[in-house]
N, C-alpha and C positions, 0 to 999 in steps of 0.2 A: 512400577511404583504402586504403592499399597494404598487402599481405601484411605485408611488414618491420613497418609502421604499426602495423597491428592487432598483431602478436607484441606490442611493443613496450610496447604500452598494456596489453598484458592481462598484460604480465611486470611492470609497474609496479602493477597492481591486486594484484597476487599478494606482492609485497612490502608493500603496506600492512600497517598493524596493526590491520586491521578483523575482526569475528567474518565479516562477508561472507566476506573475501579467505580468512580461516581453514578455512570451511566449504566454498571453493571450490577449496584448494588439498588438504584431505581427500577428498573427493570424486576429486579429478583423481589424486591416489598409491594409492588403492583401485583405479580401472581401472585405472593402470598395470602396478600386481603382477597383477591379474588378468587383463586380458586384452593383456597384452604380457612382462609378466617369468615368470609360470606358462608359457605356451606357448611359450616361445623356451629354460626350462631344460627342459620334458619334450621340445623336439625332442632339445635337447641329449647329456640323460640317456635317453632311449629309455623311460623312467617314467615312469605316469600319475601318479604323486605324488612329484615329481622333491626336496622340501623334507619334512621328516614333525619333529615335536616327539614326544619320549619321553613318556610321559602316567600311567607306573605305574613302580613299584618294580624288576618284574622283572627287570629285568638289571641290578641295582644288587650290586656288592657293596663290602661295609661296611667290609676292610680291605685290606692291600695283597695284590697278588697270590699270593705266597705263601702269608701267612696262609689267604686266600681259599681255597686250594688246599690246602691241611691239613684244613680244613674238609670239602670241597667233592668233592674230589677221586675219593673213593671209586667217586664215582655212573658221574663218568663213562670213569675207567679200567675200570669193567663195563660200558661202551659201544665198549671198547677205545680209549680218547682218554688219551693219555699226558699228562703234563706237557705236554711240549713240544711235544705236538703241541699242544694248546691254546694254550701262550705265543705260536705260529706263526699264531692267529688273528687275522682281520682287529679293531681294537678290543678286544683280550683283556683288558683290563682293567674291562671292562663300560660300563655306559652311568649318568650319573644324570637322574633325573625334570629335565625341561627344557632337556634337553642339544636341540639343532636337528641334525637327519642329513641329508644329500647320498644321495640312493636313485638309483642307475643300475639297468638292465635286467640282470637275475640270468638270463646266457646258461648258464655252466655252473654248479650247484650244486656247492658242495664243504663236506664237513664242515669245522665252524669258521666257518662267514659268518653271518652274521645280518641273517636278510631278514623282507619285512614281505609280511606276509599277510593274506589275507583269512579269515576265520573266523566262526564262531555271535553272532560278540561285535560289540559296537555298533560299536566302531571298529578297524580294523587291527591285528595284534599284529606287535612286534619282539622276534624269538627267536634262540636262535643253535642251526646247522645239526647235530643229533646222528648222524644219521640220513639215508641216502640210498636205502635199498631196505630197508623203504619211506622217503618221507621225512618224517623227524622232527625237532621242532625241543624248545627246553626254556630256559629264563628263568633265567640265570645265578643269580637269588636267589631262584629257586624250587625246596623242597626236592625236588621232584615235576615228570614231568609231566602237563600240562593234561589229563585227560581228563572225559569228559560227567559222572561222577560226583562229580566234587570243586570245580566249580566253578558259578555260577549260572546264565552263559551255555551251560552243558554243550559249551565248545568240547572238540576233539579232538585232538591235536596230536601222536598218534602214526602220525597217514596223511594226510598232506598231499599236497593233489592239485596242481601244478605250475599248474595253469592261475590256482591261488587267488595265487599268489605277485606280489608287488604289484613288487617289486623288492628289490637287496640296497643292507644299509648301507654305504657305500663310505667316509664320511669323516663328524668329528664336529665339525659347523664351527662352532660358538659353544655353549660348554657352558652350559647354565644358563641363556641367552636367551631358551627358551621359555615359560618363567615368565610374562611379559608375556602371552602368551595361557592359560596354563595357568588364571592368575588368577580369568580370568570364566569359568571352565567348574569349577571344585573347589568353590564350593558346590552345584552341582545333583548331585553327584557323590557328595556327604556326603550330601544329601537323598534320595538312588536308593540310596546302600547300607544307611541305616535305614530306610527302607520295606521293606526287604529281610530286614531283620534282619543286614544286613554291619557288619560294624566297618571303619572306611575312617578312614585317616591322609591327611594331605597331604604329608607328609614322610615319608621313608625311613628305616628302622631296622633 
């Protein structure tokens, strides 16, 4: 049997309506993103986590920029961040829980970018850039930032070491998509922050 042959029959088994052909063609788009469509976007993007899903509240905010900014605003004009310099950030409007990011290699930092780092905490954080000497970052919907004593991971987030930096947010390419995975990981999530004594939402407020 010829190459063309075999494709041919195994493109015909794969269109059946078998749980087989189902389990075989699962199977087959799992290694593809993995080890063909992951490593052809981190050549790309120059980022070991070249796709990142948002997974918490923090850079959520609740109304439009403005408002936001009424609110909000105080913290970081004592950071010397104007209005407009903020409006001038990349994503200034914030991020919400399950938005999917595009992360390129974070060559220069610049106040206003919001990049993901590596920290105390279980999984990568996405902040936006306060701070460059030293470098600091801060979570648009948080009143605060992160330091050892206010949080349970005791992450740090007012001296971030450059090499911890995963990459920056460059685009927000299907908002809300991440959900689909968010799904299977929010009850072990709720189960880790009552063991904890946390109060934990799945939803943004």
């Amino acid at each position: 049997m010829s190459i063309k042959e075999s494709a041919n029959k195994f493109w015909s088994f794969l269109k059946e309506d078998t749980w087989q052909s189902w389990l075989v063609s699962l199977i087959l788009i799992v290694v593809i993103i993995k080890f063909i469509f992951f490593p052809i976007m981190t050549f790309l993007t120059g980022s070991a986590l070249p796709l990142v899903v948002v997974e918490s509240c923090s850079m959520y905010h609740e109304t439009n920029f403005d408002s936001w900014w009424s609110q909000n605003g105080e913290w970081y004009i004592s950071k010397n961040i104007s209005k407009e310099d903020f409006k001038n950030s990349p994503l200034y409007k914030g991020l919400n829980k399950g938005d999917i990011l595009l992360v390129t290699r974070e060559r220069d930092p610049k106040i206003g970018d919001i990049i993901i780092f590596n920290a105390q905490a279980k999984y990568p954080l996405i902040h936006r850039i306060v701070s460059l000497d030293p470098l600091q970052t801060k979570g648009d919907h948080n009143t605060a930032q992160l330091v050892p004593g206010n949080n349970p991971y005791h992450v740090d987030e007012t001296n971030i070491q450059e090499n911890t930096i995963v990459g920056k947010a460059s685009i927000k390419i299907i908002p809300l998509l991440g959900w689909i995975k968010l799904i299977w990981f929010e009850p072990s999530k709720i189960s880790q922050a009552k063991a904890q004594g946390l109060q934990y939402s799945s939803f943004c407020r």
